[in-house]
Kinemage of the C-alpha trace (Angstrom):
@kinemage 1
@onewidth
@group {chain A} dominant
@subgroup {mainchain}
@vectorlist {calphas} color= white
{ca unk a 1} P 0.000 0.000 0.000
{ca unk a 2} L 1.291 3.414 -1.208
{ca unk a 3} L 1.291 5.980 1.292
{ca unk a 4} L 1.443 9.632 0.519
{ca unk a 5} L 3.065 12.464 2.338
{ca unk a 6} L 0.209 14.274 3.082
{ca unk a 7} L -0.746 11.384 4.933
{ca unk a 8} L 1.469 11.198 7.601
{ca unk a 9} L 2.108 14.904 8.133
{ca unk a 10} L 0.279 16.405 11.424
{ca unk a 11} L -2.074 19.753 10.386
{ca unk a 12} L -0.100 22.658 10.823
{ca unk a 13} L -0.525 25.266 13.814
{ca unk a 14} L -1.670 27.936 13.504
{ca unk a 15} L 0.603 30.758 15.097
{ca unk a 16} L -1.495 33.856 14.197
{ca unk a 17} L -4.599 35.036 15.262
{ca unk a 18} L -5.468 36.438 11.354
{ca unk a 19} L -9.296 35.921 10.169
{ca unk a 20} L -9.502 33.716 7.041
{ca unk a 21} L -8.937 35.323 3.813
{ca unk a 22} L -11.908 37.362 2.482
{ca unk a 23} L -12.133 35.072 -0.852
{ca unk a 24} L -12.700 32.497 1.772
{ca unk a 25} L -15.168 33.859 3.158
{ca unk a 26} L -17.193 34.805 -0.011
{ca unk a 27} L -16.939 31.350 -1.340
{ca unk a 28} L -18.340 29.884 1.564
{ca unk a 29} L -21.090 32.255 1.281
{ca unk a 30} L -22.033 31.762 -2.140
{ca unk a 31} L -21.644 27.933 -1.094
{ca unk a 32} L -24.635 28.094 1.241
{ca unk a 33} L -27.209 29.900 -1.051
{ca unk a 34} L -26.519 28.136 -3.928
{ca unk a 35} L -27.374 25.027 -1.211
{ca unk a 36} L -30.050 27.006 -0.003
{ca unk a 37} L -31.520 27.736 -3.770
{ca unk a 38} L -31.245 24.174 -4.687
{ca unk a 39} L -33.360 23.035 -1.725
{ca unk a 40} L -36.186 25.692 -2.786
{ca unk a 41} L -36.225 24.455 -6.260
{ca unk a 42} L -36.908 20.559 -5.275
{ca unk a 43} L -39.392 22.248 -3.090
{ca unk a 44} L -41.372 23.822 -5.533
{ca unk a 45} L -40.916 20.534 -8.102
{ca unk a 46} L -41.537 18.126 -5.137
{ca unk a 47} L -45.097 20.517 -4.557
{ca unk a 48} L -46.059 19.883 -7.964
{ca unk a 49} L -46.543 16.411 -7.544
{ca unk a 50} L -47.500 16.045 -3.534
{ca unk a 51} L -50.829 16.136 -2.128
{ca unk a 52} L -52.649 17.654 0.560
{ca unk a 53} L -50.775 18.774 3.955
{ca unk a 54} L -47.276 18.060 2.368
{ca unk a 55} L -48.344 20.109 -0.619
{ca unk a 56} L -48.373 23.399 1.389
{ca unk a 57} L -45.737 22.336 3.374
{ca unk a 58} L -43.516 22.386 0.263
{ca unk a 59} L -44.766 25.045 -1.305
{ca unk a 60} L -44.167 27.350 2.384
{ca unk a 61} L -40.331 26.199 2.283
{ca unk a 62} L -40.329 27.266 -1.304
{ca unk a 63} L -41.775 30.773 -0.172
{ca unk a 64} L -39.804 31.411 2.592
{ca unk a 65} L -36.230 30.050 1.833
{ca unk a 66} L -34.890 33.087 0.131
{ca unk a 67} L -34.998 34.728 3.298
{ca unk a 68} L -33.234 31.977 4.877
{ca unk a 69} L -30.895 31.905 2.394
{ca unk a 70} L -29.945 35.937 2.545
{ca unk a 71} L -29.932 35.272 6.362
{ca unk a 72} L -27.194 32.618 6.267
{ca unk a 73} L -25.248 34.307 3.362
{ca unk a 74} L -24.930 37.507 5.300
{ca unk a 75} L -23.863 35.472 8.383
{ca unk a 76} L -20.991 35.424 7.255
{ca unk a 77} L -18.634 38.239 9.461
{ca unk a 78} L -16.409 36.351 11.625
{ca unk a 79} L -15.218 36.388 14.813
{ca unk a 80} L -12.260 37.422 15.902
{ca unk a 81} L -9.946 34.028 16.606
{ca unk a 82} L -8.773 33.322 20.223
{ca unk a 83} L -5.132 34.496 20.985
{ca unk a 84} L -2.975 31.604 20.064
{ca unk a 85} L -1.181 29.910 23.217
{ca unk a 86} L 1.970 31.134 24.954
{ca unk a 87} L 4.705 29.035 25.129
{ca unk a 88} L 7.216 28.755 28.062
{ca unk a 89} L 9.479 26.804 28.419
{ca unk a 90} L 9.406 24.320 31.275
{ca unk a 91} L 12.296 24.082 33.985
{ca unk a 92} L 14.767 26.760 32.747
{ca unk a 93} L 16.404 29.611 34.745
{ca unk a 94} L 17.803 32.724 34.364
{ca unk a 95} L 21.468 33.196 33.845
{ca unk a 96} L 23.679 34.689 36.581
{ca unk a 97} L 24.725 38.501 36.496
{ca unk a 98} L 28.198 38.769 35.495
{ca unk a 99} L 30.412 42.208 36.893
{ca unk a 100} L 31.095 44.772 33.892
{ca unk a 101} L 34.182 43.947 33.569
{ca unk a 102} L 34.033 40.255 33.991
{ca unk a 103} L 35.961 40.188 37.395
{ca unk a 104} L 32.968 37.805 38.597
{ca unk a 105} L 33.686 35.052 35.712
{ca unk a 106} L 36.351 32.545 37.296
């Protein structure tokens, strides 16, 4: 079995507190309304040939998904990212103080 790098290397860490990039953001926006188009469109196709309660259930999802759609496209302003971590180091000390001149250095 072939195994690829990408495989076995760990996801990198993120060291910076930046937002996502704004193309990021868009696309993930556009992603959801398209989603949220296609769902009204087998709505109204799915109302077409249901009967009864179902019917106007359908056809109320179809009439009230664009605004559910807008909704979660604009939702799309992030938060600001927690701080990453701080690291310290564990078990080290300081260094002595050594005279100006270096008298104190044996």
């Amino acid at each position: 079995m072939e195994h690829r790098r990408a495989d076995r290397t760990p996801a990198p860490v993120s060291i910076t507190s930046a937002r996502t990039p704004r193309s990021e953001d868009i696309s993930g926006r556009q992603t959801r309304y398209v989603i949220s188009m296609l769902i009204r469109t087998a709505c109204f196709v799915s109302a077409v040939f249901a009967d009864g309660v179902l019917r106007w259930a359908l056809v109320a999802g179809a009439v009230f998904l664009p605004y559910v759609a807008v909704v979660l496209a604009n939702a799309g302003v992030q938060k600001d990212p927690p701080p990453p971590d701080t690291f310290t180091a564990p078990g080290r000390t300081e260094l002595g103080s050594v005279g100006l001149r270096g008298s104190d250095v044996p």
